[in-house]
C-alpha positions in Angstrom: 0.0 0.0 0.0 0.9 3.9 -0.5 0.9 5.3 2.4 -1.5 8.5 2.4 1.4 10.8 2.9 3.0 10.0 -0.3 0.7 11.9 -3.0 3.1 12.4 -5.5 4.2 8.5 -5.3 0.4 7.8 -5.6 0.2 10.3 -8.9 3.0 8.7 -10.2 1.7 5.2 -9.9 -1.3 6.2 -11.3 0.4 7.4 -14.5 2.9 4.5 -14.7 -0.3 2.1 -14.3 -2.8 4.0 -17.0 0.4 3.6 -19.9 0.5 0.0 -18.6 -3.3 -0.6 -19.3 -3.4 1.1 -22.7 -0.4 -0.6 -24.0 -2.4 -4.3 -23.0 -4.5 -5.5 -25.5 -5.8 -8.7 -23.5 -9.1 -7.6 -21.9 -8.8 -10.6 -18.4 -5.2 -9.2 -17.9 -6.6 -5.5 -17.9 -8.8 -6.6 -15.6 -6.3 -8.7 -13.7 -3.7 -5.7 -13.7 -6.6 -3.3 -12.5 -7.4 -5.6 -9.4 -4.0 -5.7 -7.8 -3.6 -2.1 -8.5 -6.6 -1.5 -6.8 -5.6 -3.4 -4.3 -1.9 -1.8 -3.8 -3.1 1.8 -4.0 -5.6 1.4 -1.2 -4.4 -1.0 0.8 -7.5 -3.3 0.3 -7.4 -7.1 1.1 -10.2 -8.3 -1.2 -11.0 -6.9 -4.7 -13.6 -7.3 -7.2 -14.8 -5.9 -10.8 -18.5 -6.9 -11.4 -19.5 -7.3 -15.1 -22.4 -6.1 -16.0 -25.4 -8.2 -18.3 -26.5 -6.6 -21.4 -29.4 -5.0 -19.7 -27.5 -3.6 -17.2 -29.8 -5.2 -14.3 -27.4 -7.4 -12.9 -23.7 -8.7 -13.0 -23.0 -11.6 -16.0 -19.3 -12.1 -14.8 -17.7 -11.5 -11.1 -13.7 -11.3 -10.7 -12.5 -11.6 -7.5 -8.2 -11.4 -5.5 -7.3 -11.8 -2.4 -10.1 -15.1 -2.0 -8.5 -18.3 -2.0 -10.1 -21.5 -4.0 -10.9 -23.0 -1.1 -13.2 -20.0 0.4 -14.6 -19.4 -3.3 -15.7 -23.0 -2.9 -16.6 -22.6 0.6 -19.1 -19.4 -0.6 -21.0 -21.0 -3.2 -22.3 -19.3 -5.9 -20.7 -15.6 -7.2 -22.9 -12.7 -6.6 -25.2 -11.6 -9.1 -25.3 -7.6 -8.5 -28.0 -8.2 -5.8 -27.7 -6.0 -2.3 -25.2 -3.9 -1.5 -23.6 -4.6 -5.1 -26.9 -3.7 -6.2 -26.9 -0.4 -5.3 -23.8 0.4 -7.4 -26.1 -0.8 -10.7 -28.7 1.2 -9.9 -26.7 4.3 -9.4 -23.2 4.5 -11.0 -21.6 6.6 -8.5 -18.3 5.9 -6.1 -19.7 4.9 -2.5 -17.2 4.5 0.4 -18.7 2.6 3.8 -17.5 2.2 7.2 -19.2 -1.1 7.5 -21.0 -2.9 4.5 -23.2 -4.9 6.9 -24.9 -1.9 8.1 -26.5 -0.4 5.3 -30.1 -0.8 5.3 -29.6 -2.8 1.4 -27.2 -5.1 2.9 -28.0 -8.8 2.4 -25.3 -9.4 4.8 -22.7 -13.0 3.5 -23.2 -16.2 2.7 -21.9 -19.2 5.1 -18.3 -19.3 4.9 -17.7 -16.0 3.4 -14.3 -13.9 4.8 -15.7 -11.0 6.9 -15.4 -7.6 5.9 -16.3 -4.5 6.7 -15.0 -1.3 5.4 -16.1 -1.1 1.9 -15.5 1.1 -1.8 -17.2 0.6 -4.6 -16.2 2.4 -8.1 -18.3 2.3 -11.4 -16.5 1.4 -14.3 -18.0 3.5 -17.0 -17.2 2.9 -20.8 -18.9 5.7 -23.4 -21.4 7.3 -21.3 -22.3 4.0 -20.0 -21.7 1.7 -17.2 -20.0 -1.1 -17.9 -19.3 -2.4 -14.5 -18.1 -2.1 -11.7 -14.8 -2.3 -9.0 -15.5 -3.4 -5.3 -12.5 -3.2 -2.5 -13.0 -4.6 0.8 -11.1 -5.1 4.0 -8.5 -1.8 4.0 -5.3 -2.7 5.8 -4.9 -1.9 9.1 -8.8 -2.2 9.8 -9.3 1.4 8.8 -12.0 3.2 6.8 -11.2 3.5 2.8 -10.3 7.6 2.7 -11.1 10.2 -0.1 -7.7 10.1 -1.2 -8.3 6.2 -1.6 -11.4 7.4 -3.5 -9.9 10.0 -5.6 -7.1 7.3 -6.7 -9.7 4.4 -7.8 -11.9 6.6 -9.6 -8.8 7.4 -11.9 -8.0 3.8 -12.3 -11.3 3.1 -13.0 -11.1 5.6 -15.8 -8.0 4.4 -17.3 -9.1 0.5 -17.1 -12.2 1.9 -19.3 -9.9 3.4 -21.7 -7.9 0.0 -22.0 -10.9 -2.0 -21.6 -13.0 0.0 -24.9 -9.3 0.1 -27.0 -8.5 -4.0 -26.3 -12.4 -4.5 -27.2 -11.9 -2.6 -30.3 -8.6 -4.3 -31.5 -10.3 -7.9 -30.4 -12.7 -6.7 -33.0 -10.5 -5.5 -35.8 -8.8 -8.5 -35.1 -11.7 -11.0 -35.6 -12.3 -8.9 -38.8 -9.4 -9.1 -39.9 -9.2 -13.1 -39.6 -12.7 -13.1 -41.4 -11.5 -11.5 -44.4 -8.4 -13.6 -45.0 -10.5 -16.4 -44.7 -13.2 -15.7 -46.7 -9.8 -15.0 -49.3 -8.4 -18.6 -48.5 -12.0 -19.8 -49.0 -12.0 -17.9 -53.1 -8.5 -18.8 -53.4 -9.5 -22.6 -52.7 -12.8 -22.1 -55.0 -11.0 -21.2 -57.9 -8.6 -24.2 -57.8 -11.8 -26.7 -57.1 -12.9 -25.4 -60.5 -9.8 -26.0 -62.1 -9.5 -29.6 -60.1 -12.8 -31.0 -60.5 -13.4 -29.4 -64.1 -10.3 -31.4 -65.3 -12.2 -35.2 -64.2 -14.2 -37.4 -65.6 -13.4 -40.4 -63.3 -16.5 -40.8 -61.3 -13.9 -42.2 -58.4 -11.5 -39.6 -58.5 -14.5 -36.7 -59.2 -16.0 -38.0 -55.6 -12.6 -38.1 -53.9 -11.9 -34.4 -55.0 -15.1 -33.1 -54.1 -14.8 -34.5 -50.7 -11.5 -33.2 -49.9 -11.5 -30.0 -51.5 -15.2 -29.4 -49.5 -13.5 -30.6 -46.5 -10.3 -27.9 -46.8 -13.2 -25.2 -48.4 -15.2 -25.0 -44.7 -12.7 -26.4 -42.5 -14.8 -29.4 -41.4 -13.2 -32.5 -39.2 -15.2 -35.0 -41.3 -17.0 -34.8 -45.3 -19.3 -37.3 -46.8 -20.6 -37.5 -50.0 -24.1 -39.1 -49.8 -25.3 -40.3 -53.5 -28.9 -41.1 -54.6 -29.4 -44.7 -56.1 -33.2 -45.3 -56.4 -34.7 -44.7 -52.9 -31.6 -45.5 -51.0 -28.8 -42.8 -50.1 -25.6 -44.7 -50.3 -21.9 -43.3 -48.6 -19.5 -43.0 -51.5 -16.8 -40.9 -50.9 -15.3 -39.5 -47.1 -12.4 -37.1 -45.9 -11.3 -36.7 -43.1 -11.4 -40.5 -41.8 -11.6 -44.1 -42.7 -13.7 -45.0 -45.4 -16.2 -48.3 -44.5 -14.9 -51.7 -46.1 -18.7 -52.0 -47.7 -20.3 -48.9 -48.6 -23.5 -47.5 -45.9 -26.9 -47.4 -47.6 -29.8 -45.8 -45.6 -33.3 -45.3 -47.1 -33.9 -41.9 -48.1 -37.3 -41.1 -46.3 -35.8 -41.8 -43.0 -33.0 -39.5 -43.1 -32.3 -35.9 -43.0 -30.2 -36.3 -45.8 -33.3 -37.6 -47.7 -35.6 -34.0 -46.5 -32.7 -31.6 -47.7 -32.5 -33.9 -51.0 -36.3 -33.9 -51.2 -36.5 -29.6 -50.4 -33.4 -28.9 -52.8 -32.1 -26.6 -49.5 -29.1 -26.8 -47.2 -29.6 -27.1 -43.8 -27.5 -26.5 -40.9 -27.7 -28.9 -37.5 -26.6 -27.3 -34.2 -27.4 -30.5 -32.5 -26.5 -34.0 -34.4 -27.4 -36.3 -31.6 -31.2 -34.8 -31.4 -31.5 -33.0 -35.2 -30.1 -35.7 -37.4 -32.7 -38.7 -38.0 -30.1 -41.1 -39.1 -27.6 -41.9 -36.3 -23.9 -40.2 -37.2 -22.4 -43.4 -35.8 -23.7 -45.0 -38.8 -22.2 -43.1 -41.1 -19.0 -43.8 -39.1 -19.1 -40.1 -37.3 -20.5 -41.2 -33.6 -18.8 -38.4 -31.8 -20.3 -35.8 -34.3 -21.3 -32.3 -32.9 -23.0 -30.3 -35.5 -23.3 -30.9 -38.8 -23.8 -28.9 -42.8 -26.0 -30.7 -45.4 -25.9 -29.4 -49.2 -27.8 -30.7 -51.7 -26.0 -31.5 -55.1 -28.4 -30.9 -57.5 -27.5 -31.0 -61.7 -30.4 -29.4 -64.1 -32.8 -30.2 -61.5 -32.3 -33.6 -60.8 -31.4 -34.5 -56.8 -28.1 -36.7 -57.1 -26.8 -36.7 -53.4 -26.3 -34.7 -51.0 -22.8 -33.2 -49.0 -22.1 -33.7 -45.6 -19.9 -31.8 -43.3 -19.6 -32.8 -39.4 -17.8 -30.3 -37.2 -15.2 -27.6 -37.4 -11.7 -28.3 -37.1 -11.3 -25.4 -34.8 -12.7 -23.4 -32.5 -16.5 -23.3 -32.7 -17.8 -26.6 -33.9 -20.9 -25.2 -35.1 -20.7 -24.6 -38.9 -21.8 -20.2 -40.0 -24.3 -19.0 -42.9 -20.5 -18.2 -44.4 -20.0 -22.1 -44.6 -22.7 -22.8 -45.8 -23.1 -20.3 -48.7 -19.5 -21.5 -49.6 -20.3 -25.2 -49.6 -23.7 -24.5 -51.8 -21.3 -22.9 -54.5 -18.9 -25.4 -54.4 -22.0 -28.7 -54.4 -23.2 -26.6 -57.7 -19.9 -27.4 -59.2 -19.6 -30.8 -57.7 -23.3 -31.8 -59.2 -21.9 -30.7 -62.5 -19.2 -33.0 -62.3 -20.7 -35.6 -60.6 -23.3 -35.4 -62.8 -21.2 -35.7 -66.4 -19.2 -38.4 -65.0 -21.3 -40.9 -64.2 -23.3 -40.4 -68.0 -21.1 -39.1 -70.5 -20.1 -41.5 -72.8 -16.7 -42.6 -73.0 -16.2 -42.0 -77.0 -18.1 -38.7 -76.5 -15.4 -37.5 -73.9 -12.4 -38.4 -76.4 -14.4 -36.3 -79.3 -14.6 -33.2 -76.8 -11.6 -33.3 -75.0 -9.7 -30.8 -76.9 -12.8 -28.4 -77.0 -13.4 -28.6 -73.3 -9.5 -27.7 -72.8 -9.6 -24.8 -74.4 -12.6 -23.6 -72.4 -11.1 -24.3 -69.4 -7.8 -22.7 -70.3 -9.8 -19.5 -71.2 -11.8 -19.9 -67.4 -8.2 -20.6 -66.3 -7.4 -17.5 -67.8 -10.0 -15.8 -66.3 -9.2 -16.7 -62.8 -5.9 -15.9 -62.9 -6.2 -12.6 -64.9 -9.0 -11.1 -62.6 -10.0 -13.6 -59.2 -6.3 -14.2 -58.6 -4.8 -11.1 -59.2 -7.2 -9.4 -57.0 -6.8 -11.8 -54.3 -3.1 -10.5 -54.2 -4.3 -7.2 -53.7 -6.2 -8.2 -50.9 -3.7 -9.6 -49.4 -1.2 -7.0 -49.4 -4.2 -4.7 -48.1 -5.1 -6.9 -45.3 -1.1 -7.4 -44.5 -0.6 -3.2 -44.5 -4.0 -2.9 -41.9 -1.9 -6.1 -39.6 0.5 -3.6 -39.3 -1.5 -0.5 -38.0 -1.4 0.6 -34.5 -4.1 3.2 -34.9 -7.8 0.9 -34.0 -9.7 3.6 -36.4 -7.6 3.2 -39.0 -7.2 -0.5 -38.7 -11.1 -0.6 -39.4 -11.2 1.8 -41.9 -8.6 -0.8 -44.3 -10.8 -3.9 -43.0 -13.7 -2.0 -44.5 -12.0 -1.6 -48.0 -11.1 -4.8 -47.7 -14.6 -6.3 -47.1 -15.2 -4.6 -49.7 -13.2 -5.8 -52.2 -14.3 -9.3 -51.1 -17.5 -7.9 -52.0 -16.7 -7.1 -55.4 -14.2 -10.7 -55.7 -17.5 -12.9 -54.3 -19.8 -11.5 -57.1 -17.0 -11.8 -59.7 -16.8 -15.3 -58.7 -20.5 -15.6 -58.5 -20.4 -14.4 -62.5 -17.9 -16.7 -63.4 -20.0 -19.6 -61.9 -23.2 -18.4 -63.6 -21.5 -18.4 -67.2 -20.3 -21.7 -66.4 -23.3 -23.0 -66.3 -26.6 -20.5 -66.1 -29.3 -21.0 -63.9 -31.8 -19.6 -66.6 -31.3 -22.5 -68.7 -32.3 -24.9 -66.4 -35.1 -23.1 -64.6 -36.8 -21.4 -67.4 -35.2 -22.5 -70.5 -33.5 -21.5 -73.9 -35.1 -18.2 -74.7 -34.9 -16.7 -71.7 -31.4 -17.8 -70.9 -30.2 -16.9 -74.5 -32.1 -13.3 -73.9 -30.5 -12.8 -70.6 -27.6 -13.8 -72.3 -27.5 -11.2 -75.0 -29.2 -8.4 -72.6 -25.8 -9.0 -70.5 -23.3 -8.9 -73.2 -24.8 -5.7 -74.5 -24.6 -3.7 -71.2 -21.0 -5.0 -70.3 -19.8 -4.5 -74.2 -21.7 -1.8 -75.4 -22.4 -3.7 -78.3 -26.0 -2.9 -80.4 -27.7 -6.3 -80.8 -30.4 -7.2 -82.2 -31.9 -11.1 -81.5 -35.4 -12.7 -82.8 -35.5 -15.6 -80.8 -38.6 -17.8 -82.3 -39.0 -20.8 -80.2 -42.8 -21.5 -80.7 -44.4 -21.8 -77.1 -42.7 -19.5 -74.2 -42.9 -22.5 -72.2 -41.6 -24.7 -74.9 -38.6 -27.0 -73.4 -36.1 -29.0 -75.6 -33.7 -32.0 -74.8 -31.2 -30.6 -72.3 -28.2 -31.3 -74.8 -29.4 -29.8 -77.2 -30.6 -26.4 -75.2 -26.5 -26.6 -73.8 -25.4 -27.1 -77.5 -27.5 -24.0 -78.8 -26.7 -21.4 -75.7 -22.7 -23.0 -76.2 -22.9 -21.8 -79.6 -24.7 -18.3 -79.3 -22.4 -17.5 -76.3 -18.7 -18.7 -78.2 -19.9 -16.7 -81.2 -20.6 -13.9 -79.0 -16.4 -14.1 -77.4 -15.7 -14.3 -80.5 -17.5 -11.0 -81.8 -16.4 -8.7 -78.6 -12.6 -10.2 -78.6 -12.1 -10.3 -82.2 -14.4 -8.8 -84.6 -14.4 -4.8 -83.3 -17.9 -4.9 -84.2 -20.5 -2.5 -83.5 -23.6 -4.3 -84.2 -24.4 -7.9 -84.0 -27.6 -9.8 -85.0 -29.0 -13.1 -83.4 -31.3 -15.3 -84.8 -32.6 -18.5 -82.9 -35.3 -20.0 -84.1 -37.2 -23.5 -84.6 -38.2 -24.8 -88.4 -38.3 -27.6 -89.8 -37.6 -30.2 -87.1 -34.5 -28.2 -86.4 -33.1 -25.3 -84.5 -31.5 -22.8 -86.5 -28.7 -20.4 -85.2 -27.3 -17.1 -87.0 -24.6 -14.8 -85.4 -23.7 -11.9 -87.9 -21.6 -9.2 -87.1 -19.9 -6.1 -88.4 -16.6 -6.3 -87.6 -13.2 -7.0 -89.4 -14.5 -10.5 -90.6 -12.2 -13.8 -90.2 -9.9 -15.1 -93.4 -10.8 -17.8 -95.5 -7.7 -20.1 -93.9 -9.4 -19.8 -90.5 -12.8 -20.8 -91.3 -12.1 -23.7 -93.2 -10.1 -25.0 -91.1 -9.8 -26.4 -87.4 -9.4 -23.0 -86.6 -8.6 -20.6 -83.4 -11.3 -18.6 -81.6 -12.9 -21.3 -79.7 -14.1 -22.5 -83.2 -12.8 -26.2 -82.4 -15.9 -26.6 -79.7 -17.9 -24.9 -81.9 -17.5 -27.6 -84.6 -17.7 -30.4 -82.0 -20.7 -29.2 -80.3 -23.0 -28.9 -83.4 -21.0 -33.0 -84.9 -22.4 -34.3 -81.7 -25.7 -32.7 -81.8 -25.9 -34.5 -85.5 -25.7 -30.9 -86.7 -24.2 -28.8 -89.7 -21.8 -25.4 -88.6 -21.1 -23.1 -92.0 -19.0 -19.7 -90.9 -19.1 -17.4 -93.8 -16.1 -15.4 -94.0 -16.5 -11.8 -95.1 -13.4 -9.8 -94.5 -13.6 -6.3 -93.6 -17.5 -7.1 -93.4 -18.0 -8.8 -90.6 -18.7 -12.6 -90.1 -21.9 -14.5 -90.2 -21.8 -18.4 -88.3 -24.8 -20.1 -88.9 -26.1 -23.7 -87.7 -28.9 -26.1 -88.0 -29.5 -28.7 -84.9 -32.1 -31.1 -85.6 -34.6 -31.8 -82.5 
């Protein structure tokens, strides 16, 4: 204790402990620092910093020194801001007593409570508002707690609320920042699941991808991949542990699998033990926590479902975050899935060398736009690690949220040219005119489209729809990367037992070597698309004059 003759020793405490508390960034040892402080300044035997609830009725946290473990367990129960302590919630002012048991709001001590007498209490307050308060009991000597005593707690209450709000702040920003350079792993690892799973046709080695890559994508201890056959669910690919020597069928009406199949909607279970109608231990998970279900859906057909069980750290339960990430990532793994197990063997060798070039130019994509960006974030997120200064810490983590804004719905755009939703929900004509509506706004090109399909409602064989919006949507690259065309015309239209497709433009027009040919400028899949389709592709080549590509697909 400072004795109350030595002022200037006090003052200079004080100071020496407020640069102490603002340079700590670890809220329980701010609080741990301002106890024995407390405690030294005053001379008190017993300290305590109550915590007050969010309605600021009552204490959610009690912090005691000088109380051994064997009184605490002695005592029972901590107080929760009831009595005497009460009175300091109710009105946040500093109140000094010559003998706690005497006031009339007393609720005197428990059984084997330390006694104690002389008594100060000291609010806490953080913005205008209380955020708790400090309690010291017992002054050395047997004395009363003096003014000076007062005087000194009051400005170490102050500066704890100062280091207190600021360690708060950067625990936020810090939490932020994590968030963000997560969410950039978690594009990071998109973009190569694209470029992994894209490159497979092995239906083995397409499950055994999706599975790990899902598992790394949400950080999840254990993935499954659940696949439809007939009524049954059936276990066909796991991460993360031990796959079973005979595979685990289940029927698909009993299982919560089978509902978020059925509903075509992820769900998210806090609770796996009294959520999940099938058992975990059957599946080989018994010690399972939570767990994140995605459907993997492909043109709307339900093939299986994806299974995450618990996080690898921290939390265990999974976050909206995961599961938005996981339902991008099962749209991709449907696709795949899906061509796998039915494309033909022969029709693979035809298309190999068009789908290579499409994924180069997606590679291309990815590197020249989701990548690079991704490197910007990083360097962004890496300068705001480095600042000192909490407002301007959150000011960068703002840009940078930001810009992982502007990177998700890149990515988003990306996935949706891969493979639209429109042409699966509501067919060729309005995909094809969503198509074109978007390519003029981004390119600034003047098109013109008659799209005659008969019926609005009028569906064709998937293939064949793919082939058609494949063809439009090539020709289309090719016009805004090549031609330096103004004006384009599209024409899509059904006659004859056929669909027929014109793209003209009036750009520089491609030489005659070029379209007879194999040919660059994605031609290759165009010519392979419209063989497989049974199909004939003529390109008319009209230099200076633009190029016309027409095609006839028979239904």
């Amino acid at each position: 204790m400072l004795e109350s003759g030595t002022d200037d020793q006090r003052l200079s405490r004080l100071i020496d402990v407020g640069r102490g508390l603002l340079a700590e960034l670890d809220p329980d040892v701010v609080l741990d620092r301002l106890l024995e402080t407390a405690r030294e300044l005053t001379g008190a035997r017993y300290a305590a910093v109550g915590i007050l609830d969010e309605q600021r009725t009552g204490l959610a946290r009690f912090v005691t020194r000088g109380v051994d473990d064997t009184t605490h367990r002695a005592i029972g129960d901590l107080p929760r801001g009831n009595g005497i302590l009460g009175v300091l919630i109710d009105d946040a002012r500093p109140l000094r007593l010559h003998d706690v048991g005497e006031h009339p709001q007393s609720y005197g001590f428990p059984s084997g409570h330390p006694p104690m007498h002389a008594f100060l209490g000291v609010p806490v307050v953080i913005r205008g508002e209380a955020w708790g308060n400090l309690y010291l009991t017992e002054k050395e000597g047997g004395g009363d707690f003096t003014a000076e005593d007062e005087e000194a707690v009051v400005v170490l209450a102050d500066w704890a609320a100062i280091a207190i709000e600021n360690a708060r702040l950067y625990g936020d920003a810090a939490r932020r920042r994590d968030e963000l350079q997560r969410a950039a792993r978690a594009l990071e690892a998109t973009s190569a699941i694209a470029r992994a799973v894209g490159g497979e046709t092995s239906l083995e080695r397409v499950l055994e991808l999706v599975v790990k890559r899902g598992r790394a994508l949400v950080e999840a201890r254990v993935v499954l991949i659940l696949l439809r056959e007939g009524d049954e669910l059936v276990v066909s690919a796991v991460a993360g542990m031990p796959a079973a020597r005979e595979p685990v069928r289940f029927p698909l009406a009993e299982a919560t699998a089978g509902e978020v199949l059925t509903e075509g909607r992820a769900r998210r279970v806090a609770d796996v033990g009294r959520q999940l109608r099938w058992p975990a231990a059957r599946l080989g998970v018994p010690d399972a926590e939570s767990a994140l279900l995605v459907p993997l859906v492909f043109r709307g057909s339900a093939l299986g479902v994806l299974v995450a069980f618990d996080h690898l750290h921290g939390e265990p339960r999974f976050s909206r975050d995961d599961e938005e990430l996981l339902e991008a990532f099962a749209a991709q793994a449907a696709t795949a899935v899906a061509t796998a197990r039915t494309v033909e063997a022969e029709r693979l060798r035809r298309s190999i060398e068009g789908a290579e070039s499409e994924r180069r130019r997606w590679a291309r994509e990815l590197h020249d736009e989701t990548l690079q960006a991704l490197g910007g974030l990083k360097l962004l997120l890496g300068a705001a690690s480095r600042l000192d200064d909490p407002q301007a810490m959150r000011e960068a983590l703002a840009q940078a949220a930001e810009h992982v804004g502007r990177e998700i719905e890149g990515l988003r755009a990306l996935i949706a040219e891969l493979r639209p939703a429109a042409l699966d929900d509501l067919g060729l004509g309005p995909a094809l005119r969503s198509l074109l509506q978007r390519t003029a706004g981004a390119q600034g090109l003047e098109v013109e489209q008659v799209i005659e399909l008969g019926d609005a409602e009028r569906r064709f064989a998937p293939e064949l729809e793919t082939a058609v919006y494949r063809l439009v949507q090539e020709s289309l690259t090719n016009v805004v990367k090549h031609a330096g065309a103004r004006r384009v015309r599209v024409v899509v239209r059904e006659e004859g037992g056929a669909l027929e497709l014109e793209v003209a433009d009036d750009g520089v027009g491609l030489d005659a070597e070029t379209t007879a040919g194999a040919g660059g400028f994605g031609l290759v899949g165009m010519r392979e698309r419209v063989e497989l389709a049974g199909g004939k592709l003529e390109i008319a080549a009209r230099p200076q004059r633009g190029t016309v590509v027409r095609a006839r697909l028979p239904l």
